[in-house]
N, C-alpha and C positions, 0 to 999 in steps of 0.2 A: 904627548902621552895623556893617556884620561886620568882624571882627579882621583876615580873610584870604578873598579871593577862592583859587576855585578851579574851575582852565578846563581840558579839554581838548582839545589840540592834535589839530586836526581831519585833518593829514598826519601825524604818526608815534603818534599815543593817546598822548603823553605828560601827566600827570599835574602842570599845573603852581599853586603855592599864590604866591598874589603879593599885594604889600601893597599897600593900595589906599592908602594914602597918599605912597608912591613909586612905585611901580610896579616894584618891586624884585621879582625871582625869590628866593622863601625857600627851594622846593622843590621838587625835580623828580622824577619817579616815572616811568623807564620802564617801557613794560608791555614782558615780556619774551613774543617770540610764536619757536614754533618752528617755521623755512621747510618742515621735514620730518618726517616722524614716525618714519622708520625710517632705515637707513644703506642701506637695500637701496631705498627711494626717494629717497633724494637721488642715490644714483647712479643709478639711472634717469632723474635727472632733467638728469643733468649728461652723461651719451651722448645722450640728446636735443637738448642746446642743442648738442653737438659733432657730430652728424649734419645740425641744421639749419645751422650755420656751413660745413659742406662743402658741402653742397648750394647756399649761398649762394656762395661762391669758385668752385663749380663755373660758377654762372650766369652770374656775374661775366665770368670768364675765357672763357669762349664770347662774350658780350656784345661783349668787349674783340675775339677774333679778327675776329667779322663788321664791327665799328665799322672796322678798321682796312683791311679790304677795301672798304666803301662811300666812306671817306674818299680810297683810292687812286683808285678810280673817279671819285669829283668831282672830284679835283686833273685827271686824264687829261682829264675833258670840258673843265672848265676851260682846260688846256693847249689844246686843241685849237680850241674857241674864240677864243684869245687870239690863234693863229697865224694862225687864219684872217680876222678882222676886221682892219678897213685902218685904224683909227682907233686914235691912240696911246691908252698908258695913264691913266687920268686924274690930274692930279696933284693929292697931299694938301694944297699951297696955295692952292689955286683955292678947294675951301671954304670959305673964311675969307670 
């Protein structure tokens, strides 16, 4: 039987040697990968995600204005409904 298993971890490519009699980590080897190759692409990469985050907040916050207009509108029908029907409100004990 071998002295030492040796697995690669299929989420980070880490490098691990483990005893197959315990199951004990002897050694772990990350691989080292680099996100960028230049400084002049990582910062493009990083006014991209700060351009999509705007655009996201910008969605966002129009979302928020129309939602808060449609919700005024159903409370008003609502209201209006409620005023005009002859039949009280139902009440939450009766469910039971």
């Amino acid at each position: 039987m071998a002295k030492t298993l040796k697995v690669v971890c299929p989420c980070c490519d880490t490098l691990l040697t483990v005893d197959p009699a315990t199951g004990a980590i002897l050694l772990e080897e990350r691989r080292q990968r680099r996100e960028h190759q230049s400084l002049d692409e990582a910062l493009g990469h990083v006014k991209a995600q700060r351009k999509e985050a705007e655009d996201k907040l910008a969605r966002a916050m129009e979302e928020s204005r129309h939602r808060e207009e449609i919700l005024e509108k159903k409370f008003q029908e609502a209201r209006k409904k409620a005023a005009e029907s002859k039949e009280p409100p139902p009440r939450p004990f009766d469910a039971d």
